[in-house]
C-alpha positions, 0 to 999 in steps of 0.5 A: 823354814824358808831356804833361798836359791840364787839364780837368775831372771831365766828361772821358771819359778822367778818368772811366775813370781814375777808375773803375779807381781806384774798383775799386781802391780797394772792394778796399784798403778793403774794409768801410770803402769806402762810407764813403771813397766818399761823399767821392770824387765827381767831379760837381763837380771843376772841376781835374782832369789827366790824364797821357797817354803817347803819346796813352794815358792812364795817369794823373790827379789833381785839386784842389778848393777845400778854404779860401780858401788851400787846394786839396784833392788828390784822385782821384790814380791811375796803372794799375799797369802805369805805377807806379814811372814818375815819373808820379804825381809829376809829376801832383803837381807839375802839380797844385801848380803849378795851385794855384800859378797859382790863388793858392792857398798850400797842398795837403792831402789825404787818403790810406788806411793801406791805400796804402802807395805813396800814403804813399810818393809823398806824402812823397817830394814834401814833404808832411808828415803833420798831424792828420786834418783834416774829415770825416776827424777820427776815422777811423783809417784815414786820414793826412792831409798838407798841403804848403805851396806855393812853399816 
């Protein structure tokens, strides 16, 4: 059975999660990666989750405040050998109930046409596509999605 902590980006087990996201990410990015890079720092991450099945950690999730209404979903991963699982999706909903719990009436996010299953995850859990939102206006590369919370 999967069980979920809430911490924070200084969890050790979130950082290696993280990494491997990050080497993941510099291969499916390829040139634009230092651009999306610059956008995906984890120093500041005070909600972050980390999925663990069997005392293993086999995945993670993070929001941040993007308005006052609004959480960001960030830092979304699950190894490979654990997709197809049901764990992303229930990180999602952890990290929606979080934002829930913290009065927030939204999540957005910010997923790569380079991430086909992202895409995939995001829809088949009620996020509807909007226009490139932020830093994210102009880049051809990204989809944007935003949910609206307890609908």
């Amino acid at each position: 059975m999967i069980q979920f902590i809430r911490t924070d980006s200084e969890n050790k087990f979130f950082q290696a999660l993280v990494r491997e996201l990050d080497a993941d990410l510099k291969i499916r990015d390829g040139e634009d990666h230092s651009f999306y890079s610059q956008f995906n720092k984890i120093d500041k991450i005070r909600h972050a989750i980390v999925a663990f099945d069997n005392e293993i950690p086999v995945g993670c999730g993070a929001i941040k405040e993007l308005s006052i209404d609004s959480m960001e979903v960030k830092r979304m991963y699950v190894p490979p050998s654990k997709r197809g699982t049901g764990i992303a999706t229930a990180i999602l909903k952890e990290l929606e109930n979080w934002a829930s719990e913290l009065k927030y009436t939204k999540c957005l996010l910010e997923t790569g046409k380079k991430q086909p299953e992202a895409i995939e995850l995001y829809k088949k859990n009620g996020y509807r596509i909007i226009t490139n939102y932020g830093q994210y206006e102009h880049v051809e590369n990204s989809v944007c999605f935003e949910k609206i919370l307890n609908e």
